[in-house]
SEKE-537953 format. One line per field, with one value per atom (N, C-alpha, C, CB): residue number from 1; residue in three letters; atom name; z, x, y. Coordinates in pm, whole numbers, m for minus. Atoms other than C-alpha are relative to their C-alpha. Glycine has a CB too. Layout:
// SEKE-537953
resi	[NUM | ...]
resn	[Ala | ...]
name	[CA | ...]
zz	[Z | ...]
xx	[X | ...]
yy	[Y | ...]
END
This chain:
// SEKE-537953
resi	[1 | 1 | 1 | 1 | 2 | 2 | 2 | 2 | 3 | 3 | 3 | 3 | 4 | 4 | 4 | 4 | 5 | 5 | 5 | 5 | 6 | 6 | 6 | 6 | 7 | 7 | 7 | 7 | 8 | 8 | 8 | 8 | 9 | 9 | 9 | 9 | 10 | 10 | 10 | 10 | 11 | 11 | 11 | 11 | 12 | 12 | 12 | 12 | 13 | 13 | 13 | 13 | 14 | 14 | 14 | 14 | 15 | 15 | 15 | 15 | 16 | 16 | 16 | 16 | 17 | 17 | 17 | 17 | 18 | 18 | 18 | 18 | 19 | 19 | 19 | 19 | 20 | 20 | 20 | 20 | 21 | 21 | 21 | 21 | 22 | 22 | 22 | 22 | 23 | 23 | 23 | 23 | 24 | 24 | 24 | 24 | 25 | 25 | 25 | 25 | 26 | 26 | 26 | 26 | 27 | 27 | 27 | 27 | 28 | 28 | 28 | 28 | 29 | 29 | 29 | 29 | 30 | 30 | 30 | 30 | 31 | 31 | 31 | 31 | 32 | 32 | 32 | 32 | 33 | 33 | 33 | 33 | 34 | 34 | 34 | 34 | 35 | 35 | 35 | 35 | 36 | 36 | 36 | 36 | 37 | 37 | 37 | 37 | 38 | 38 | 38 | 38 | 39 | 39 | 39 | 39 | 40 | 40 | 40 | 40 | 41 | 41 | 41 | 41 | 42 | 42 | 42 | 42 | 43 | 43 | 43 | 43 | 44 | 44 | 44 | 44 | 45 | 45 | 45 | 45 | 46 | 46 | 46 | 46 | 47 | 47 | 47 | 47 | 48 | 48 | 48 | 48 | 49 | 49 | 49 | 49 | 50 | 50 | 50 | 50 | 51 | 51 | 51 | 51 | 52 | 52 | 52 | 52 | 53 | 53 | 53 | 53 | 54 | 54 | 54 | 54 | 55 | 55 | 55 | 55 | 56 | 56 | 56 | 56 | 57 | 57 | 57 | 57 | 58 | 58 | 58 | 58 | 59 | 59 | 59 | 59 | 60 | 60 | 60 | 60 | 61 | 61 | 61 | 61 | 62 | 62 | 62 | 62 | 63 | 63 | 63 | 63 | 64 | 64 | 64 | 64 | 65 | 65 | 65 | 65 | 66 | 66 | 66 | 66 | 67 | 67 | 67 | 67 | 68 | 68 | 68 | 68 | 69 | 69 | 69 | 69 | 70 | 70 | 70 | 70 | 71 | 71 | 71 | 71 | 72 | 72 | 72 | 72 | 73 | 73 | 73 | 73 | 74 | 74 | 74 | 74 | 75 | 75 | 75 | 75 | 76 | 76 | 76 | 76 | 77 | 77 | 77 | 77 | 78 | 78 | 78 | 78 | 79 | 79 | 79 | 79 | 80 | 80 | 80 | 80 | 81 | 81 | 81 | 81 | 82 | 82 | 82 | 82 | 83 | 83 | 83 | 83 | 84 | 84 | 84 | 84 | 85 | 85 | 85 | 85 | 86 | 86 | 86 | 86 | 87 | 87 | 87 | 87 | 88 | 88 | 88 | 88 | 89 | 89 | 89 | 89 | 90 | 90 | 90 | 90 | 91 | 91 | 91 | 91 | 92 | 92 | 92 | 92 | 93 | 93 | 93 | 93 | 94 | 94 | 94 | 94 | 95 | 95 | 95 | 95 | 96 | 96 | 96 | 96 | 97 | 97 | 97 | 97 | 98 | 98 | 98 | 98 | 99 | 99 | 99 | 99]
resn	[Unk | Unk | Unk | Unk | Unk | Unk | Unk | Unk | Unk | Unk | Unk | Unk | Unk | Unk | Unk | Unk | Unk | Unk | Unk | Unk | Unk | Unk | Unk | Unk | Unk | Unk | Unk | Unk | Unk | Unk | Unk | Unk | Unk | Unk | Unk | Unk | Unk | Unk | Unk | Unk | Unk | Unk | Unk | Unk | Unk | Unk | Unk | Unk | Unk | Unk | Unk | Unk | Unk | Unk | Unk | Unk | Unk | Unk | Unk | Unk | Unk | Unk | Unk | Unk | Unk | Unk | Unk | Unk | Unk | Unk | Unk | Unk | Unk | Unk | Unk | Unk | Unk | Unk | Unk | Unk | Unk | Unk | Unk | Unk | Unk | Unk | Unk | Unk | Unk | Unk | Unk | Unk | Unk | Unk | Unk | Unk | Unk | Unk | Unk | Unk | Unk | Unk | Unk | Unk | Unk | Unk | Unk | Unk | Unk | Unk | Unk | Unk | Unk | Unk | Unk | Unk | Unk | Unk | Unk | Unk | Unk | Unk | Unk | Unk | Unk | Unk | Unk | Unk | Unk | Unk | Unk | Unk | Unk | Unk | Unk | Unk | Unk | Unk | Unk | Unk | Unk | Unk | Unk | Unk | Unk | Unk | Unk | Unk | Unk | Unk | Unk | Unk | Unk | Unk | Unk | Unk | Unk | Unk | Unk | Unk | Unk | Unk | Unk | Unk | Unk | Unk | Unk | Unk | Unk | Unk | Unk | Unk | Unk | Unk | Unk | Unk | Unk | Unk | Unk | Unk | Unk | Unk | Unk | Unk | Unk | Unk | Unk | Unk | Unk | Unk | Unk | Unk | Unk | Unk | Unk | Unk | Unk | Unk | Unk | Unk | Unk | Unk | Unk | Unk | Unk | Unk | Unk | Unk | Unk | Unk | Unk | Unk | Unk | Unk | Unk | Unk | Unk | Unk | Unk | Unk | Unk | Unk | Unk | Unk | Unk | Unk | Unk | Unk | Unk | Unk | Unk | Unk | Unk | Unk | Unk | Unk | Unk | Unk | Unk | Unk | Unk | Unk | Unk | Unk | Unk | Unk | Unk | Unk | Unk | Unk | Unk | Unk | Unk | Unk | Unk | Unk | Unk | Unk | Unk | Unk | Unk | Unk | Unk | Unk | Unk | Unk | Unk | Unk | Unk | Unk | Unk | Unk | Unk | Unk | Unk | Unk | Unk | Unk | Unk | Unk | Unk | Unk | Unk | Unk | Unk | Unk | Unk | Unk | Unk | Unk | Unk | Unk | Unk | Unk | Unk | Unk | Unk | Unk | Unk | Unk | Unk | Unk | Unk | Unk | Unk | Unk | Unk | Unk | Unk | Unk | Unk | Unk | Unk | Unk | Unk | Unk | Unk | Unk | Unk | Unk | Unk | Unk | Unk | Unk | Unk | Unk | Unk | Unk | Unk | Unk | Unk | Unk | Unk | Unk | Unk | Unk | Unk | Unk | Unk | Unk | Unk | Unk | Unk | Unk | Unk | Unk | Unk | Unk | Unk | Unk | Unk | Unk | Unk | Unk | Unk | Unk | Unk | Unk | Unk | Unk | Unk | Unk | Unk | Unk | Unk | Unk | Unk | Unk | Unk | Unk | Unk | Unk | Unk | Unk | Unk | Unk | Unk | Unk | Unk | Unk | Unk | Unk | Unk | Unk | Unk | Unk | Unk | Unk | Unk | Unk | Unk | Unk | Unk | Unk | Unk | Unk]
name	[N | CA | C | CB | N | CA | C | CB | N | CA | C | CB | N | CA | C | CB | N | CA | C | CB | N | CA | C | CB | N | CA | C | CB | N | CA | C | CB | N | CA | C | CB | N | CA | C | CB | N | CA | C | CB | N | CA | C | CB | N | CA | C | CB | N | CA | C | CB | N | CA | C | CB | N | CA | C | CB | N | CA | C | CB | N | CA | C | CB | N | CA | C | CB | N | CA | C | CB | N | CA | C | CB | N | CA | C | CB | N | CA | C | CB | N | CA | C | CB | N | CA | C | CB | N | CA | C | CB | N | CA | C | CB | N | CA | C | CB | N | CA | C | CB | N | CA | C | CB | N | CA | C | CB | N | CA | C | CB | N | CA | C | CB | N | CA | C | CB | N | CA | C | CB | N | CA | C | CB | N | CA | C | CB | N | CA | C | CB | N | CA | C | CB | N | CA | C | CB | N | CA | C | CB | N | CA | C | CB | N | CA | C | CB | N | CA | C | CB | N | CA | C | CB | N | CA | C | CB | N | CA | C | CB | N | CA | C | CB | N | CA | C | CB | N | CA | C | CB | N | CA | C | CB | N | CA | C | CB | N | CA | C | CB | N | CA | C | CB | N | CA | C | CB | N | CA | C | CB | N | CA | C | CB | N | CA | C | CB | N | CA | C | CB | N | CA | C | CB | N | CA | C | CB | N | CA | C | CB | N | CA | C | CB | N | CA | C | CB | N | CA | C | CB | N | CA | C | CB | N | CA | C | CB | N | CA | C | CB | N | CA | C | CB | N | CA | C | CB | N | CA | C | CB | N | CA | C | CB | N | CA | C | CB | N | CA | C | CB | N | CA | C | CB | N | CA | C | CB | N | CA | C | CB | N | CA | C | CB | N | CA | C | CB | N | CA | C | CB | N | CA | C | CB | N | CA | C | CB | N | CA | C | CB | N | CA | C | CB | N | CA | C | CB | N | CA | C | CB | N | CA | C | CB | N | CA | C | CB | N | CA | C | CB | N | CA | C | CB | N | CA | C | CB | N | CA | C | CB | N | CA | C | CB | N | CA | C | CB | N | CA | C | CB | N | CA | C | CB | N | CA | C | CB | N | CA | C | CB | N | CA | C | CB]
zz	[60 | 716 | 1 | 76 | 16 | 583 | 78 | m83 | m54 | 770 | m132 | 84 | 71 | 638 | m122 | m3 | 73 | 430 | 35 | m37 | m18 | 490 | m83 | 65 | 59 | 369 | m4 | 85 | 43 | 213 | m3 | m125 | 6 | 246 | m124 | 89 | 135 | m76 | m3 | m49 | m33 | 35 | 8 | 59 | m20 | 121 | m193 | 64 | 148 | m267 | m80 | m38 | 53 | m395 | 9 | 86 | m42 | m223 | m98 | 177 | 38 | m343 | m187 | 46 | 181 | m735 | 19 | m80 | 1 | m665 | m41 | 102 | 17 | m596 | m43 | 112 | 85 | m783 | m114 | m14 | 129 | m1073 | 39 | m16 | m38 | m911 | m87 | 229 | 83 | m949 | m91 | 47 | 88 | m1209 | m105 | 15 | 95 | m1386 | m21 | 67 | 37 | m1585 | 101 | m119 | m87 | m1322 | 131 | 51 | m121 | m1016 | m29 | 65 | 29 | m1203 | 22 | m190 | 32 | m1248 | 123 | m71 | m176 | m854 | 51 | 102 | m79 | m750 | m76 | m20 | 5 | m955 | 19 | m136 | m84 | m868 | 135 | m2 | m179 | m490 | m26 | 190 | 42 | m582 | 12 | m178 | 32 | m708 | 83 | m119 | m74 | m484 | 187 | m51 | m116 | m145 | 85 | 32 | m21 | m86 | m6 | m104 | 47 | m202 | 133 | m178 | m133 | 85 | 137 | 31 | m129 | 349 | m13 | 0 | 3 | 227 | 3 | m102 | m37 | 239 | 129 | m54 | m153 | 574 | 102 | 28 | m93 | 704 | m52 | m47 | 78 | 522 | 25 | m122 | m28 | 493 | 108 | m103 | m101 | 789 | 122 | m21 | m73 | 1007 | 115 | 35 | m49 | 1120 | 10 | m59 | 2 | 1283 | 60 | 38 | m125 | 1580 | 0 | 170 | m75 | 1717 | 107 | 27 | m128 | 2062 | 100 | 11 | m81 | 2183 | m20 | 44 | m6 | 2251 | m21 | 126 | m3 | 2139 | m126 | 123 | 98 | 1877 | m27 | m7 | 14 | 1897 | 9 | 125 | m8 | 1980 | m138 | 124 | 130 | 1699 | m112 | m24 | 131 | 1434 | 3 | 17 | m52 | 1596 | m97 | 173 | 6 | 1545 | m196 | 135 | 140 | 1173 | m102 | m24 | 57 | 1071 | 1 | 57 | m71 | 1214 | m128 | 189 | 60 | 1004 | m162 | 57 | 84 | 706 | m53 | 42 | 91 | 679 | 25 | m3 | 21 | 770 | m164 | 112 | 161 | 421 | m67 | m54 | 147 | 208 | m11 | 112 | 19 | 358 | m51 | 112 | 68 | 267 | m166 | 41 | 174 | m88 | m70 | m40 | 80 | m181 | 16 | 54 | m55 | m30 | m143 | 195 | 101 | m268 | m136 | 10 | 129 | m532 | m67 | 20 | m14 | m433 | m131 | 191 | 38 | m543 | m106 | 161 | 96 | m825 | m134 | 40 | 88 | m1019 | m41 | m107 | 62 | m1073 | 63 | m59 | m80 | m908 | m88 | 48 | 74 | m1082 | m110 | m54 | 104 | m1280 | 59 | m60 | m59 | m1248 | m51 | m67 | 54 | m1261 | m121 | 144 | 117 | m1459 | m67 | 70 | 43 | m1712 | 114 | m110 | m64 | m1490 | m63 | 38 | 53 | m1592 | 1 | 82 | m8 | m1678 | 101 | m121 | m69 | m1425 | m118 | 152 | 98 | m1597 | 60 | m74]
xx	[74 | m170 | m148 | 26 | 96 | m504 | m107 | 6 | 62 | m803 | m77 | m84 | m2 | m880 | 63 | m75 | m107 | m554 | 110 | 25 | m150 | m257 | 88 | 28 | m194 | 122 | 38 | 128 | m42 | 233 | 168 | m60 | m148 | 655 | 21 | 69 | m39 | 808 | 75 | 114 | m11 | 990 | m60 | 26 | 121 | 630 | m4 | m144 | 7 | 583 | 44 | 53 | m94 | 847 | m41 | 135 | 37 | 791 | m135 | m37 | 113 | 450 | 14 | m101 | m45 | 586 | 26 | 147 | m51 | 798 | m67 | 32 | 80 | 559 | m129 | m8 | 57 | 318 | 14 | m20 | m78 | 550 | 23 | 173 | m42 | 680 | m137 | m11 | 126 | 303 | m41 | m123 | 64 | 222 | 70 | m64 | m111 | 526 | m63 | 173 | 27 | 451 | 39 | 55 | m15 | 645 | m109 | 153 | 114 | 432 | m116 | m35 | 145 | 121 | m22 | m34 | m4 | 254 | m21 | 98 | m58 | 345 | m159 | 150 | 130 | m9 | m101 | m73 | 108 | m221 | 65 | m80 | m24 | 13 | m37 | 117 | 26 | m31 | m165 | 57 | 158 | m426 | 9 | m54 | 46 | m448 | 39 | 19 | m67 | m174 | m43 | 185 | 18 | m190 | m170 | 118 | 174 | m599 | m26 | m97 | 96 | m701 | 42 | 27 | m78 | m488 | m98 | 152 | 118 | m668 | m111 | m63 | 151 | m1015 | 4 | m86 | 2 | m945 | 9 | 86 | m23 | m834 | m107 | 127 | 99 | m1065 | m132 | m16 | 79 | m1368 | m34 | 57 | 23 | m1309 | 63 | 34 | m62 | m1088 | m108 | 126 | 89 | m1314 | 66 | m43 | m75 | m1009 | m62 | 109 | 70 | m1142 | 55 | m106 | m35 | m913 | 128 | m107 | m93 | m585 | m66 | 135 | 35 | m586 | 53 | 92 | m101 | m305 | 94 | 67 | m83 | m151 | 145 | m13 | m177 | 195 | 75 | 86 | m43 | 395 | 74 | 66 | m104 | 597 | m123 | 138 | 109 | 254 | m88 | m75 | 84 | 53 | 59 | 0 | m108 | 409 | m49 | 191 | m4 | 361 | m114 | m31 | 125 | m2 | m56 | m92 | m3 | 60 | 70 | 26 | m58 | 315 | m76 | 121 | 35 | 104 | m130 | m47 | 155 | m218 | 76 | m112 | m50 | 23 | 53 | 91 | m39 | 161 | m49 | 126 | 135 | m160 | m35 | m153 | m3 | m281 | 46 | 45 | m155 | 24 | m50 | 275 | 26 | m17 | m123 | 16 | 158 | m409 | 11 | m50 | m25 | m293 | 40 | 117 | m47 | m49 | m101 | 156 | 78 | m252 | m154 | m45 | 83 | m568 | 54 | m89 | m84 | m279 | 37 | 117 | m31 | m169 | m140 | m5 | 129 | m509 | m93 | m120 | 26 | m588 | 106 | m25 | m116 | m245 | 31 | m14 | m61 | m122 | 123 | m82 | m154 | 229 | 92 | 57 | m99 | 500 | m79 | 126 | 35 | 250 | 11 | m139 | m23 | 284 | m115 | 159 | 146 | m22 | 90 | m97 | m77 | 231 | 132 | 62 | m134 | 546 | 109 | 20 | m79 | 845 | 97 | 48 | m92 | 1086 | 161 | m16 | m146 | 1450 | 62 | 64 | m82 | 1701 | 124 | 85 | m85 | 1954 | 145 | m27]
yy	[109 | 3916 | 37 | m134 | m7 | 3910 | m51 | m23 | 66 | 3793 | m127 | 104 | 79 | 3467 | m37 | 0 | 11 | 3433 | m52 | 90 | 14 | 3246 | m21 | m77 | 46 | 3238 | m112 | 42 | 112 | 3022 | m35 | m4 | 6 | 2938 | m30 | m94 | 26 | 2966 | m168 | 135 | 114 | 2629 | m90 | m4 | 62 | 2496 | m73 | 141 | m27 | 2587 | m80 | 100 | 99 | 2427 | m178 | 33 | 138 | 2104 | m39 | m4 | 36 | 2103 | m48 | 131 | m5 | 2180 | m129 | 106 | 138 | 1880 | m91 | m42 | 141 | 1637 | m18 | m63 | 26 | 1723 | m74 | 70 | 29 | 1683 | m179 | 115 | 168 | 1294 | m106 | m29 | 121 | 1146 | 21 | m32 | m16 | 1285 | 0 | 84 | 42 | 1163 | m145 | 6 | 110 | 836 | m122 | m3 | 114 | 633 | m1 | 2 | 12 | 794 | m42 | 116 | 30 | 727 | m195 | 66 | 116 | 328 | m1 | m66 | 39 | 321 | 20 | 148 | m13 | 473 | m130 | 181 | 129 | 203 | m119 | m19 | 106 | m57 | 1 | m25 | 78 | 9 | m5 | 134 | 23 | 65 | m159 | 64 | 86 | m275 | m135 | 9 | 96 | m471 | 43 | 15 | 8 | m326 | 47 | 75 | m30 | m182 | m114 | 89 | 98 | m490 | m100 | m64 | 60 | m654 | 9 | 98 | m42 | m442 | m79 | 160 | 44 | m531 | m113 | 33 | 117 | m877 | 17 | m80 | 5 | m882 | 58 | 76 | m86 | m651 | m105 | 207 | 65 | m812 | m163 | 24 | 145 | m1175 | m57 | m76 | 7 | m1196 | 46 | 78 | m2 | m1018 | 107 | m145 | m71 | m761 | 130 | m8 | m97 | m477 | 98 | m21 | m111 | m347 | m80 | 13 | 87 | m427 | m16 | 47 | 97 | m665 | 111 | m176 | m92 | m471 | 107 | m61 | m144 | m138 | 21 | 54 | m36 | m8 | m37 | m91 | 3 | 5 | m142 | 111 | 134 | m357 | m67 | m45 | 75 | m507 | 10 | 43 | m53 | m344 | m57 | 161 | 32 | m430 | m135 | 18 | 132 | m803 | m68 | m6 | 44 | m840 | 23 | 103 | 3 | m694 | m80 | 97 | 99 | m929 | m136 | m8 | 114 | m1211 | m28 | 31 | m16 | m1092 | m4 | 184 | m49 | m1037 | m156 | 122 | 129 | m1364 | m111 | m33 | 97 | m1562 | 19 | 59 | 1 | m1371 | m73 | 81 | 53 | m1466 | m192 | 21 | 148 | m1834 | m69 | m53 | m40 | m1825 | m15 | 188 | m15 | m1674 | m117 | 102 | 122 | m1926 | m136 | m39 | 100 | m2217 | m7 | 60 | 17 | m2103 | m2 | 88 | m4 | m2048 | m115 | 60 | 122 | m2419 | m65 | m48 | 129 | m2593 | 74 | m55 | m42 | m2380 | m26 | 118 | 41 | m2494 | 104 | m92 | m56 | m2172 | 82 | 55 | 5 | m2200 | 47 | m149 | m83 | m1973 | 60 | m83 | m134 | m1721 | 111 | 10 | m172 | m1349 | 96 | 78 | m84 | m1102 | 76 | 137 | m78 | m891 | m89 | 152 | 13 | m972 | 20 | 99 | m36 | m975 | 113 | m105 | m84 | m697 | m65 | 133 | 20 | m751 | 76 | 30 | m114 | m618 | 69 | m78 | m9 | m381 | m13 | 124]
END
């Protein structure tokens, strides 16, 4: 091996082809600005107008706890300003048919 050169696994390679190819397929492109627009925007609320900065407590069942907790304060928040704005059963997007 070269100095300052590394190998690359043809397997590595592959993988990479892959998923390049995924997002940069018309559906991965839909999936990345949907989460863009649905779940980021989530954080920054929370963090932001919430005032969320740290977990309380350590550990993985504590941390899940404290995220469900913060997760469906939001939601109740959402609907609630959703409530007293009158716009109860709209959809940011068309719903899709199932096939």
């Amino acid at each position: 091996m070269h100095a300052g050169r590394a190998n690359v696994s043809k397997k590595m390679k592959e993988n990479r082809q892959e998923t390049w190819e995924r997002i940069t397929s018309e559906y991965g492109t839909q999936l990345r600005m949907n989460r863009s627009i649905q779940v980021e925007g989530s954080f920054a609320n929370i963090k932001k107008d919430r005032g969320f900065r740290r977990y309380l407590y350590r550990g993985k069942a504590n941390v899940t706890a404290q995220s469900i907790l913060l997760a469906i304060g939001y939601n109740i928040n959402k609907l609630h300003y959703k409530i007293q704005a009158g716009r109860i059963g709209q959809h940011l997007f068309p719903l899709k048919e199932s096939v």
